[in-house]
Backbone as CSV, one residue per row, in Angstrom:
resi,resn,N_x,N_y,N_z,CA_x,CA_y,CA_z,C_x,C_y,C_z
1,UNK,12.400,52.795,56.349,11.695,52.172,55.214,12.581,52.096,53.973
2,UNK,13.151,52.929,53.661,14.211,53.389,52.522,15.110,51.952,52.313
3,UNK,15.797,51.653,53.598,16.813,50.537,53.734,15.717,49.154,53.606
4,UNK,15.062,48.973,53.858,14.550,47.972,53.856,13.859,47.775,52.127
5,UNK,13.804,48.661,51.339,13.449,48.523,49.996,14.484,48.254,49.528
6,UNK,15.693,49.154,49.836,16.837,48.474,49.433,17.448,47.288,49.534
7,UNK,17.130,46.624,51.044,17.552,45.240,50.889,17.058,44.035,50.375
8,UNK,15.639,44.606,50.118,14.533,44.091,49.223,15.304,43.844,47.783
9,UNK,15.222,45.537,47.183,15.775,45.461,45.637,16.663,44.314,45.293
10,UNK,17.590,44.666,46.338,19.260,43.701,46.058,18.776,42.103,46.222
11,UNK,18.294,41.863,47.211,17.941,40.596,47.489,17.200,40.208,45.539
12,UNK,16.310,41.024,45.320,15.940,40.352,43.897,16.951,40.451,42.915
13,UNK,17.521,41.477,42.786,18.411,41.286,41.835,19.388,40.029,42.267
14,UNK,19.689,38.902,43.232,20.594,38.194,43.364,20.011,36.799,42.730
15,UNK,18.420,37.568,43.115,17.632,36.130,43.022,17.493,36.065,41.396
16,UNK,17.246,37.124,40.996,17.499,36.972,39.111,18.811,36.417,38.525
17,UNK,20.110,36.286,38.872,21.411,35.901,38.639,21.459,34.451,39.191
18,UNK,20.832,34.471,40.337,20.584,32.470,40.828,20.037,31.894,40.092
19,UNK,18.496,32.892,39.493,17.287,31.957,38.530,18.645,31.332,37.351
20,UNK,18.926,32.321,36.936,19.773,32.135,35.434,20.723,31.179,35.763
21,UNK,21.265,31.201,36.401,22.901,30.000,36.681,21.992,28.649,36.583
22,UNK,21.136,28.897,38.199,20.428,27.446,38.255,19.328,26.803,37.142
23,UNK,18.920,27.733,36.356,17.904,27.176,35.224,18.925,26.222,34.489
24,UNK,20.196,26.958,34.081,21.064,26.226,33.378,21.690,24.875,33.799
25,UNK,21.875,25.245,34.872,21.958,23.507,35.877,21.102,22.512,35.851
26,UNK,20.059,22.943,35.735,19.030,21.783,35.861,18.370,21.441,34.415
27,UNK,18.075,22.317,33.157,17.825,22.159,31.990,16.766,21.550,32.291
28,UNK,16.098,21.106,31.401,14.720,20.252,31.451,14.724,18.817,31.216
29,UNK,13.719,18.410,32.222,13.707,16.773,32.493,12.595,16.205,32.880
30,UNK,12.615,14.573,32.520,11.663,14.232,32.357,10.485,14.119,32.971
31,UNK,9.391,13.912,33.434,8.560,13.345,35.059,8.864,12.929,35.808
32,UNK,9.550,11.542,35.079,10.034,10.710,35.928,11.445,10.967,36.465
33,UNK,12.357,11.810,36.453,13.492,12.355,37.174,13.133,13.387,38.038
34,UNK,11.946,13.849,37.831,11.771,15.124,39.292,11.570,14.505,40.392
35,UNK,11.815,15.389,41.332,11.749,14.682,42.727,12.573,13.346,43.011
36,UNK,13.569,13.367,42.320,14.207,11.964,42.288,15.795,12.283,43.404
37,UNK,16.882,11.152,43.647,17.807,11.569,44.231,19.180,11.427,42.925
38,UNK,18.442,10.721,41.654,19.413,10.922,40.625,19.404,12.657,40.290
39,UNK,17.843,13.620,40.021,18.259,14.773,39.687,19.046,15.963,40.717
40,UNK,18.734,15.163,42.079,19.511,16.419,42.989,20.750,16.066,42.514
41,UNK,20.984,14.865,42.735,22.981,14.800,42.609,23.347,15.126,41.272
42,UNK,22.399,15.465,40.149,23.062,15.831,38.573,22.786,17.531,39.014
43,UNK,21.951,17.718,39.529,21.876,19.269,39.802,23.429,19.626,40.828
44,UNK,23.035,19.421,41.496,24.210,19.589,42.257,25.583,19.555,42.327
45,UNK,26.126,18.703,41.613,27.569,18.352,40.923,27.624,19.567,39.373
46,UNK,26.640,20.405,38.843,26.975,21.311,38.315,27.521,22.400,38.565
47,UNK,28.690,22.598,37.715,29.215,24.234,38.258,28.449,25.312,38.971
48,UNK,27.268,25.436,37.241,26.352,26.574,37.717,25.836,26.859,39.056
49,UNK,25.088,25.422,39.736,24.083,25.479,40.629,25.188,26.423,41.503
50,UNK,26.373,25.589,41.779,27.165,26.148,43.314,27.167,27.859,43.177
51,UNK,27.654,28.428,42.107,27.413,30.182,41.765,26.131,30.211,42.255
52,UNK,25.155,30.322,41.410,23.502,30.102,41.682,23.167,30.340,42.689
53,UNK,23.667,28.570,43.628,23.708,28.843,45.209,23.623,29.584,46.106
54,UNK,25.330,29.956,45.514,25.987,31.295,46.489,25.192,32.921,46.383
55,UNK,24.279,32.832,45.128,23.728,34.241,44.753,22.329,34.194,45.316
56,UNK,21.452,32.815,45.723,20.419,33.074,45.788,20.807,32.926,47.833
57,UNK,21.501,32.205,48.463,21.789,32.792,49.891,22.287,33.944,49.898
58,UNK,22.783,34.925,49.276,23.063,36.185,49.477,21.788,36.579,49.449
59,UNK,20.693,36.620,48.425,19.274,37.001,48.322,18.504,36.622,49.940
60,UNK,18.617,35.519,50.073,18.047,35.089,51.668,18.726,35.889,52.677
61,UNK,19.905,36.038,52.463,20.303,37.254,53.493,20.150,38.771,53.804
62,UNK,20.061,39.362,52.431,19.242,40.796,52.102,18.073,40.500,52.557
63,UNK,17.230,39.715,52.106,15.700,39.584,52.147,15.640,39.162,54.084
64,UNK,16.112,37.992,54.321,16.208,38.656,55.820,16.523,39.611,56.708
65,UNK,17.151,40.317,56.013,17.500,41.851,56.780,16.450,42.415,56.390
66,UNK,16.057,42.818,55.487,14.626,43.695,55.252,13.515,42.680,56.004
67,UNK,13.356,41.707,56.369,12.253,40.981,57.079,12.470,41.559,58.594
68,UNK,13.605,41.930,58.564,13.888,42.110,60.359,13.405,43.109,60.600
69,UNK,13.351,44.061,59.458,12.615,45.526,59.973,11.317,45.574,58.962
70,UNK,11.130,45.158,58.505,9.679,45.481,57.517,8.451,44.534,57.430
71,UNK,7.460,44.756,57.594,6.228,43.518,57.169,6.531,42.775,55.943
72,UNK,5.796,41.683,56.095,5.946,40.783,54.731,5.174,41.380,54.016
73,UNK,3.793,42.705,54.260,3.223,42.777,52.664,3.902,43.888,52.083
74,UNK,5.203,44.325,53.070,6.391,45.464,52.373,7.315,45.069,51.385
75,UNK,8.240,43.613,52.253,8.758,42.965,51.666,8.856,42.020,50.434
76,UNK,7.930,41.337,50.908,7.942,40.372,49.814,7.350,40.332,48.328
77,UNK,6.404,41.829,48.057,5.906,41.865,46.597,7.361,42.655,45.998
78,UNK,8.151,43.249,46.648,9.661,43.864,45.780,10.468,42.742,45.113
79,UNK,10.127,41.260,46.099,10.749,40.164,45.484,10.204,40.016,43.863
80,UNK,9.015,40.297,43.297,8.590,39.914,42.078,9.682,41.151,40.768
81,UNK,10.870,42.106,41.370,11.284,42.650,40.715,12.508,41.806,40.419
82,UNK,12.549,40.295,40.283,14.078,39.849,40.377,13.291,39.081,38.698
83,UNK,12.351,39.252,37.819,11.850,39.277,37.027,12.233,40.357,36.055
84,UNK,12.112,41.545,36.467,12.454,42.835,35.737,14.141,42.492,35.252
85,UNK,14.717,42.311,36.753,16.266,42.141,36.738,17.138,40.284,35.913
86,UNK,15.821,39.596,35.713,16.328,38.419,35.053,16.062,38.797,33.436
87,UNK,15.270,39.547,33.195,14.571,40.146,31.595,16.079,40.836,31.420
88,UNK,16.772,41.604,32.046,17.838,43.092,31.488,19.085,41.741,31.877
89,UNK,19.183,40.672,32.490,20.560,39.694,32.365,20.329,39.372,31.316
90,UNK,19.196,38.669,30.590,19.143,38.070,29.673,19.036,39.150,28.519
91,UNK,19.023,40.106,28.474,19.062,40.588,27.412,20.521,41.413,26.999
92,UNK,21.157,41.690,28.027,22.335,42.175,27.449,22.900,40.947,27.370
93,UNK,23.022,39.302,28.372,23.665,38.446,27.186,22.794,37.937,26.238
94,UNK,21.860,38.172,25.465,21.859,37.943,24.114,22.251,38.922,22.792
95,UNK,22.105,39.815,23.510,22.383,41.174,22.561,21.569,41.676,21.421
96,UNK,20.223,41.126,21.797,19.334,41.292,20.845,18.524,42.483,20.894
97,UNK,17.631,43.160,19.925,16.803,44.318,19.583,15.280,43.927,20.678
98,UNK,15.111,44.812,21.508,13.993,44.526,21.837,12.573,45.251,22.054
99,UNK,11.662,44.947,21.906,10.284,45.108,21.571,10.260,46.188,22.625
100,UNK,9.418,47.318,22.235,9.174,47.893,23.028,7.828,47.662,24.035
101,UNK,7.146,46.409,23.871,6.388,45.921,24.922,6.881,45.377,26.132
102,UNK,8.090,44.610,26.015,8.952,44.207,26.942,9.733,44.985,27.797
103,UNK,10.023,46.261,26.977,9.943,47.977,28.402,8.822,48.106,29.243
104,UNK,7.899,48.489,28.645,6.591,48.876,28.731,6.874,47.581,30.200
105,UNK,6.773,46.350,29.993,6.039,45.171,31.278,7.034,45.654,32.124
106,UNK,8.750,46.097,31.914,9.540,46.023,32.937,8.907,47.929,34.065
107,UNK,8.398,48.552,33.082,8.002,49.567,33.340,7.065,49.375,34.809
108,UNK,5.944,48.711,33.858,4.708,48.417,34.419,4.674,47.469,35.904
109,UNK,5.862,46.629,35.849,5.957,46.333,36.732,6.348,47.110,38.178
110,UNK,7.678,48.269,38.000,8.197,49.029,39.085,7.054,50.011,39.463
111,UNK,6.569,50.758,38.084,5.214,51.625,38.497,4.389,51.175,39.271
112,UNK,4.037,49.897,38.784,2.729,49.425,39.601,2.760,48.927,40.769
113,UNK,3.992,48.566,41.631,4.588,48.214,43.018,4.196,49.593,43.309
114,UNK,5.033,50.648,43.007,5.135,51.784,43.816,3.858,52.493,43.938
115,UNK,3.140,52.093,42.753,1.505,53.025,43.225,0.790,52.473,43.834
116,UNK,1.310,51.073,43.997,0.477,49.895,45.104,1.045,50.402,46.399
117,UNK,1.738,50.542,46.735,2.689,50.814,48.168,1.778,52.343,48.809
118,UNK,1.880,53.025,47.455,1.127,54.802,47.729,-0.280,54.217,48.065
119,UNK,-1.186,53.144,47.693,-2.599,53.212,47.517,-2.836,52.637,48.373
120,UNK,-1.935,51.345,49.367,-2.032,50.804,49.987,-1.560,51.374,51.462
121,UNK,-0.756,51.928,51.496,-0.416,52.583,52.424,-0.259,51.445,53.694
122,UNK,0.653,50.697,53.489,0.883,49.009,54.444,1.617,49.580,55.868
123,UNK,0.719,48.722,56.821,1.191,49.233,58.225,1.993,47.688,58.789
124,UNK,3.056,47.800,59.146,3.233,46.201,59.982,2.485,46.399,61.399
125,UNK,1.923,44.841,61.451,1.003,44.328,62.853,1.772,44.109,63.988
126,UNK,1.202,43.966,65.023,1.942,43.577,66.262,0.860,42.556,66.519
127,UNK,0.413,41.817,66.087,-0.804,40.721,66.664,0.171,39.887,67.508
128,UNK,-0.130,38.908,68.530,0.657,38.341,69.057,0.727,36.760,69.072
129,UNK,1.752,36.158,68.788,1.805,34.419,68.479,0.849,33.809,69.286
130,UNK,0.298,32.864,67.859,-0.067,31.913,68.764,-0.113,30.525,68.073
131,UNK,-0.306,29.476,68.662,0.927,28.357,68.270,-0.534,27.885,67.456
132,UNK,-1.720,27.779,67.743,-3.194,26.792,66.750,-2.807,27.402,65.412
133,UNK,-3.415,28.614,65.560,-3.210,29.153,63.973,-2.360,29.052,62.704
134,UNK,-0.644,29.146,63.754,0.074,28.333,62.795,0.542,26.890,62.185
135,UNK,-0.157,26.084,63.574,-0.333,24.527,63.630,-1.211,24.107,62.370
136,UNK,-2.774,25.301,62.357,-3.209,24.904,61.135,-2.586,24.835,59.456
137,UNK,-1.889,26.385,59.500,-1.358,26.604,58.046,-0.355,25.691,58.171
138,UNK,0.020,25.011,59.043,1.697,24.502,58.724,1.165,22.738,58.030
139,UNK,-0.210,22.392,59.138,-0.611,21.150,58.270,-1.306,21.575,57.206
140,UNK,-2.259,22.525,56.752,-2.574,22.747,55.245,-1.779,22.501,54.492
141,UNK,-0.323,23.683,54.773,0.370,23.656,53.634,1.210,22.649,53.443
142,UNK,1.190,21.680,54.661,2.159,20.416,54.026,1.129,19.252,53.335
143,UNK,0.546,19.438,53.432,-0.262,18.711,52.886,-0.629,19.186,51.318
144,UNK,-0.983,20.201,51.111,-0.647,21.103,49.735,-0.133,20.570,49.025
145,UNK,1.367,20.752,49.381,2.395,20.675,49.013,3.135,19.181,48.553
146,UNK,2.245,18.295,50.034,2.821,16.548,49.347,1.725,15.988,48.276
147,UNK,0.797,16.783,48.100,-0.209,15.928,47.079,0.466,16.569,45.550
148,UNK,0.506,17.851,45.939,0.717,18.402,44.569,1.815,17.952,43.894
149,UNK,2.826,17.986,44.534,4.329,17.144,44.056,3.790,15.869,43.569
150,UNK,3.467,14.886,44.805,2.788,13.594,44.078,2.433,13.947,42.484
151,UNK,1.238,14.447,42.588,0.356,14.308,41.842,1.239,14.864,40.289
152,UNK,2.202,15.799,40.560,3.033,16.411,39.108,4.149,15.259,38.189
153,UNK,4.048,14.398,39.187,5.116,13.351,38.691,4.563,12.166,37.405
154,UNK,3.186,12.664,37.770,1.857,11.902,37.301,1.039,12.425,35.655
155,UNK,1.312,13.295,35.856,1.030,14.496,34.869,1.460,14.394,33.535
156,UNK,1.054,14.132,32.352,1.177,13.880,31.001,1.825,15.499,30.824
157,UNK,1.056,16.314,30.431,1.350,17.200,29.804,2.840,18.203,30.814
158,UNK,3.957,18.573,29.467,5.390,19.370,31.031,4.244,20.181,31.394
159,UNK,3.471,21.565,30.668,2.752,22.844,30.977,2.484,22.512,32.629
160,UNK,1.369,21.497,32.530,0.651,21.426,33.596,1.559,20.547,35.168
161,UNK,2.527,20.111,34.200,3.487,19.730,35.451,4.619,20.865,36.220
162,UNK,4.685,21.971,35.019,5.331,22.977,35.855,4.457,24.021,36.847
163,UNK,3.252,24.143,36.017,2.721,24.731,36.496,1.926,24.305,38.108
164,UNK,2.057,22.864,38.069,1.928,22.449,39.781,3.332,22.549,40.430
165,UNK,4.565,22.166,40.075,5.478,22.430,40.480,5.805,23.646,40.863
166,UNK,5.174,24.659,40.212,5.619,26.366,40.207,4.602,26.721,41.560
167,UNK,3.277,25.947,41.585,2.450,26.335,42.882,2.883,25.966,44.272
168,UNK,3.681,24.985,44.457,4.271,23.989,45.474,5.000,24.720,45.793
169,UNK,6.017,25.832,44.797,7.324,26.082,45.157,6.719,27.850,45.805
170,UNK,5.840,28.193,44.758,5.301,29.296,45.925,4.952,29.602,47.244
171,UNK,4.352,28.496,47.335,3.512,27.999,48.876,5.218,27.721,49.874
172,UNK,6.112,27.205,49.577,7.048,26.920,50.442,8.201,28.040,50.216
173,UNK,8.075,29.238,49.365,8.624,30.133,49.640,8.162,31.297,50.359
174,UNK,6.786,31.374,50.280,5.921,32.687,51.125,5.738,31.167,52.551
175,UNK,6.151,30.655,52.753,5.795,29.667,54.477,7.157,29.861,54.557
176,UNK,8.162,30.142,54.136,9.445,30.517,54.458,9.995,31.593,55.022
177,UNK,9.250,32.800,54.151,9.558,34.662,54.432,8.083,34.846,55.704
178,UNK,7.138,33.669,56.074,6.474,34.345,56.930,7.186,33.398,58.036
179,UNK,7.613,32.207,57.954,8.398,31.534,59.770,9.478,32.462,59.792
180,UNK,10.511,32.984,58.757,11.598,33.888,59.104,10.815,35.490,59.777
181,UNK,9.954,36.026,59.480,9.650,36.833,60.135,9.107,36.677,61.555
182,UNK,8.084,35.527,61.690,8.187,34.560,63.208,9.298,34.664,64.099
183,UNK,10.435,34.454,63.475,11.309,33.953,64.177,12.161,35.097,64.628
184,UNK,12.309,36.313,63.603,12.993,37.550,63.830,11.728,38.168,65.093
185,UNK,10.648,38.174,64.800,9.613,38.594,66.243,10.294,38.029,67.121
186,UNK,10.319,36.964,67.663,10.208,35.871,68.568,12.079,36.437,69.239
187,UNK,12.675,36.908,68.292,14.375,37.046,68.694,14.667,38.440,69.044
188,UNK,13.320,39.057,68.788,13.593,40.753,69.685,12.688,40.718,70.965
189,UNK,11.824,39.918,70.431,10.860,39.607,71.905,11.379,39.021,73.430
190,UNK,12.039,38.025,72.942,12.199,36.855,73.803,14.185,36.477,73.902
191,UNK,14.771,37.253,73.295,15.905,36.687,72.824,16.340,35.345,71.901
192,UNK,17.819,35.257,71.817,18.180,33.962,71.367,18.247,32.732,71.649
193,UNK,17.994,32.266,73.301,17.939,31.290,74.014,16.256,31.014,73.640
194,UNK,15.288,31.587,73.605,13.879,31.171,73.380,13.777,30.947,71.912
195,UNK,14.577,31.572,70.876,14.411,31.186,69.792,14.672,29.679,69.284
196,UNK,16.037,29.559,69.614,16.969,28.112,69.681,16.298,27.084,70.424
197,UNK,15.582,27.571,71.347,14.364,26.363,71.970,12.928,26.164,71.831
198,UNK,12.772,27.206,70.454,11.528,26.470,69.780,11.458,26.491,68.362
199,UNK,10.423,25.563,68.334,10.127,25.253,66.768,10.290,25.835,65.548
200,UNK,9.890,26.945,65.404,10.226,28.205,64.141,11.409,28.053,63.569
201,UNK,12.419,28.274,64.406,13.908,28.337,63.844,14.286,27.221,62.896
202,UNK,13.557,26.228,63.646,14.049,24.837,62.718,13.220,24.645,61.954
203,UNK,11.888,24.562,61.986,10.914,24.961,61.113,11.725,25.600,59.471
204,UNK,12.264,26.842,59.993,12.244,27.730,59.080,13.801,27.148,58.296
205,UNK,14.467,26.586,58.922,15.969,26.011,58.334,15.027,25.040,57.812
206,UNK,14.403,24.258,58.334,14.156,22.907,56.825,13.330,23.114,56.077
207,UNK,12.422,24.140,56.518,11.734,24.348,54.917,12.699,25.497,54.078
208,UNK,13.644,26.189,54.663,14.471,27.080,53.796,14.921,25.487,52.193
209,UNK,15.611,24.337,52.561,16.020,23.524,52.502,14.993,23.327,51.334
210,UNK,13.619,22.761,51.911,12.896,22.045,50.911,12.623,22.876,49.511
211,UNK,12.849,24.737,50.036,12.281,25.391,49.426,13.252,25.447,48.153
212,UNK,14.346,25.454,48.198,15.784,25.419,47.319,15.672,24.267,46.623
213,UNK,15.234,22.844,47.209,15.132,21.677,46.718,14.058,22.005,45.381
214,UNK,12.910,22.522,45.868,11.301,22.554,44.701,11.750,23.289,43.880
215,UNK,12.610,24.678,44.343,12.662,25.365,43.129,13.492,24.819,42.511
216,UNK,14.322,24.267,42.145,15.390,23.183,41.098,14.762,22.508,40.561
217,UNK,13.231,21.681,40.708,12.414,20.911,40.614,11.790,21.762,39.381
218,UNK,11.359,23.178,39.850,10.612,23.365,39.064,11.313,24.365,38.268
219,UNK,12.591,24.642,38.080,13.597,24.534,36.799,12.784,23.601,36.011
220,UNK,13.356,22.562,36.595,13.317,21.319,35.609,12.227,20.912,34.990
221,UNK,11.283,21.252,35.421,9.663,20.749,34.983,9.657,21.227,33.937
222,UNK,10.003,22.112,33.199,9.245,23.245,32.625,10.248,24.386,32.007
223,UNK,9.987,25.111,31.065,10.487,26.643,30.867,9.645,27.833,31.714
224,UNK,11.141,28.816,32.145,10.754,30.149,33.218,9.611,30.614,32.508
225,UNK,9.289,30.767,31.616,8.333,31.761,30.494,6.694,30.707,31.217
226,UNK,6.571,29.414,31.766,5.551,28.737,31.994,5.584,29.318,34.168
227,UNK,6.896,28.870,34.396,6.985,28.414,36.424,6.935,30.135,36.970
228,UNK,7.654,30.758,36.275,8.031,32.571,36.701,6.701,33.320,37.090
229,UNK,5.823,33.314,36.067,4.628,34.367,36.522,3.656,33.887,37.452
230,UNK,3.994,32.436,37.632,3.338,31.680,38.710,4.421,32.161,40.371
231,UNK,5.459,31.847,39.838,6.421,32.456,41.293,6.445,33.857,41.599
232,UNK,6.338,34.571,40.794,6.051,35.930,40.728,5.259,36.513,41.481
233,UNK,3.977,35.908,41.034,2.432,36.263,41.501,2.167,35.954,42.430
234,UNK,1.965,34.437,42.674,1.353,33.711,43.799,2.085,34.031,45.321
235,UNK,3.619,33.745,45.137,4.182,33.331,46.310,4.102,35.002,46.774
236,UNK,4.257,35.492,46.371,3.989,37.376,47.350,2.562,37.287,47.600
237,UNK,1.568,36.947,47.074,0.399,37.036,47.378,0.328,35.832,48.554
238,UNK,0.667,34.928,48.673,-0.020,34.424,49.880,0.926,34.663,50.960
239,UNK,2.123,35.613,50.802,2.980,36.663,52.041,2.308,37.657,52.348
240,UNK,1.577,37.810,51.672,0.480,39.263,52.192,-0.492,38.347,52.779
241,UNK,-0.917,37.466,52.552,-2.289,37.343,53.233,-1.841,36.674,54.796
242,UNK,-0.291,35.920,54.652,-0.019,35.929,56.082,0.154,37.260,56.670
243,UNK,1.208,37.844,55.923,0.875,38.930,57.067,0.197,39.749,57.734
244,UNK,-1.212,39.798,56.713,-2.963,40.047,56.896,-3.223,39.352,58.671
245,UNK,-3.313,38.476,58.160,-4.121,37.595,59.002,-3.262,37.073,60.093
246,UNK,-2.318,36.642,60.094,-0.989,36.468,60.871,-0.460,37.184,61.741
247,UNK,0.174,38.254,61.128,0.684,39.017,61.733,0.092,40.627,62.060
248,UNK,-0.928,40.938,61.697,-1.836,41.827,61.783,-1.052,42.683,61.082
249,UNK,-0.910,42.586,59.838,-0.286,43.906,58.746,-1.588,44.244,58.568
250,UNK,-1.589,45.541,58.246,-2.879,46.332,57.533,-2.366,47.040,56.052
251,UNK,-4.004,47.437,55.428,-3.051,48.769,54.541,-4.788,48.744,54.508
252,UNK,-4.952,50.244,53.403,-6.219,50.530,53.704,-7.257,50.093,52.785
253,UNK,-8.537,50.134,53.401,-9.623,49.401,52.533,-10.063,49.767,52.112
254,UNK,-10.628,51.051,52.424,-11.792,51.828,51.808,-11.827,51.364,50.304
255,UNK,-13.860,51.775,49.701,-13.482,51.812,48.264,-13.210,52.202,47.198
256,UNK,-12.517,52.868,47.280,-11.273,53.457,46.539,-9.396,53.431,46.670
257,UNK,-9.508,53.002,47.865,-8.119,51.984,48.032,-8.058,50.534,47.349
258,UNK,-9.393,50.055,48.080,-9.343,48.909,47.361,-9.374,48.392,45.919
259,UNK,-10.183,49.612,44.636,-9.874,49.474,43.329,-9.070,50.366,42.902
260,UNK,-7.687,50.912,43.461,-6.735,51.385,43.349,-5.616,50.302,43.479
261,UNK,-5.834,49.455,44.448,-5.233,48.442,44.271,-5.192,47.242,43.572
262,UNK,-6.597,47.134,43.464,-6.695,46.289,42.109,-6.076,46.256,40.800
263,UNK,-6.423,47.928,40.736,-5.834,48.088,39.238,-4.409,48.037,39.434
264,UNK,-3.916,48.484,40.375,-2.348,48.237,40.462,-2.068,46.751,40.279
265,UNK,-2.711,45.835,41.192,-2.112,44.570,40.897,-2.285,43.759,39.819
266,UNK,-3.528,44.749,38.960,-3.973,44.425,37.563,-2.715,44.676,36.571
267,UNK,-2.351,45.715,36.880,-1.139,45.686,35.663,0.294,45.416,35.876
268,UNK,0.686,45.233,37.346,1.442,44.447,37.843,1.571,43.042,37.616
269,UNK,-0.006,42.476,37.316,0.046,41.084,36.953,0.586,41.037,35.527
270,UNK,0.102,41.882,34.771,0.506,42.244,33.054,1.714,42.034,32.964
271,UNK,2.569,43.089,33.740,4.303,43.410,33.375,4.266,42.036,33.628
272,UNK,4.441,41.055,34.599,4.743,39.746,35.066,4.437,38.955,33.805
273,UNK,3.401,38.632,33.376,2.959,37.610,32.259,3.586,37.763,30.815
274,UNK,3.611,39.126,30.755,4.069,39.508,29.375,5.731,40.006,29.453
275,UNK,5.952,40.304,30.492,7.727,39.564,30.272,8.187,38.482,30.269
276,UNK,7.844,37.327,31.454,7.940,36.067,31.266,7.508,35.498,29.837
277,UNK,7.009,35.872,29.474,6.715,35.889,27.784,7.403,36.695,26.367
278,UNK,8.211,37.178,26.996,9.259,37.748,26.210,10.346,36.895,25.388
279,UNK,10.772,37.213,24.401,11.634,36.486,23.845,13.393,36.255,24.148
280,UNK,13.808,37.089,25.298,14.817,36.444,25.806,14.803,35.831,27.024
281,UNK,13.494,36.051,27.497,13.405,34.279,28.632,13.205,33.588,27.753
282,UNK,12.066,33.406,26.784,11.339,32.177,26.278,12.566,31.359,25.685
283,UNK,13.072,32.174,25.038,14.495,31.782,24.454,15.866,31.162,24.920
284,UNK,15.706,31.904,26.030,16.716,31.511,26.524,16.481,30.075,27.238
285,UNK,14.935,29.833,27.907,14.851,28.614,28.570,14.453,27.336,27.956
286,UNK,14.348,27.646,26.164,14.545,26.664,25.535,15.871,26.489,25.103
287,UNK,16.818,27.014,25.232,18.543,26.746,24.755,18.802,25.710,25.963
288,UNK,18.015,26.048,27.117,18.350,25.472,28.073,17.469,23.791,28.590
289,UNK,16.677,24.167,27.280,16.226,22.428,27.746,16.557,21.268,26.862
């Protein structure tokens, strides 16, 4: 368990050093350039993104090693600490005095994982594949996912255009960390010849793809201080509920687990909102638009 938090941790901290390069790559833009093939190729031909790049596939590679041995509702809420670790980049490069509320959220955030983990007490499932169930989520969520994009390009106000952009990009990062865990089952189960001859693998390479694509997207929509507590929150939460229902993860219910956990994810949600609200993201992602 130990190693697998660890490859967790690292994986976020890479993903906080990608947010920052790539926010700067993409700066903010208009409606009508999202989703376009003029903003990939201006994203892309930036220095930053290629660093960025290289830091947020190192993150996919930690974070797949901890997927190989850990459940997604182990894994994937440690991802919301690459928040804590984008707050302490940005603040030693600005070099500014800071509030002691903005401790307090980075606080509130590590506390409240770890007393969630104690209250929850998360078991990984052994439920066993089966191809309807994921046939359904895979057309939900593409479907989700093509209206909502549509529909953000459409959108008067940036707020409400990042903030659909920031939901799109959740949904195709937790359908990402649950086909990669699919697929790591499926490659201790069955080997590498059954993996390479079904769907998942490729599945999971092109939405890895789309998922890198949205989040650049939703750079661009918007400032981190609006898309972050939405990526934060959401996309670990609907990795737990696959691995709920999916993969038969447990943790316990009773009631007093269950408003133990509440309150944990109650002030877990806090640290999240009220750092993303801090003045060296907010700041920083208006220098950047």
């Amino acid at each position: 368990m130990i190693l697998i938090i660890v490859y967790a941790v690292f994986a976020a901290a890479l993903n906080a050093g990608s947010t920052a390069m790539q926010r700067l790559a993409s700066g903010q833009r208009e409606a009508k350039e999202l989703f376009t093939r003029r903003l990939a190729l201006i994203i892309t031909r930036h220095p930053l993104f290629l660093w960025g790049l290289t830091l947020q596939i190192g993150a996919v590679i930690l974070q797949a090693l901890a997927l190989n041995q850990g459940p997604l509702i182990v894994v994937q809420p440690i991802m919301t600490l690459d928040l804590a670790f984008l707050f302490l980049i940005m603040k030693f490069k600005l070099g500014r005095q800071t509030p002691t509320t903005n401790w307090l959220s980075v606080m509130a955030i590590i506390l409240s994982l770890g007393a969630l983990y104690f209250v929850a007490d998360p078991i990984s499932g052994h439920k066993p594949y089966h191809f309807i169930p994921w046939l359904v989520i895979v057309c939900v969520y593409l479907v989700a996912i093509t209206v909502l994009s549509v529909l953000a390009r459409y959108v008067g106000s940036h707020k409400k255009r990042t903030v659909m952009i920031a939901i799109v990009t959740s949904c195709a990062y937790a359908m990402t960390a649950g086909l990669a865990k699919l697929v790591f089952i499926q490659l201790h189960v069955h080997g590498a010849g059954y993996v390479l001859a079904n769907w998942p693998f490729y599945a999971l390479l092109t939405n890895l793809i789309l998922s890198i694509y949205l989040m650049q997207n939703a750079y661009a929509a918007g400032p981190l201080s609006i898309s972050q507590p939405i990526l934060e929150s959401l996309s670990p939460t609907l990795s737990v509920v696959l691995g709920l229902s999916i993969f038969g993860d447990s943790i316990k219910h009773s009631a007093l687990n269950i408003i133990g956990e509440l309150i944990c994810s109650g002030f877990l949600l806090w640290g999240i909102i009220t750092l993303a609200e801090s003045k060296e993201i907010y700041s920083y992602t208006k220098r950047t638009s």
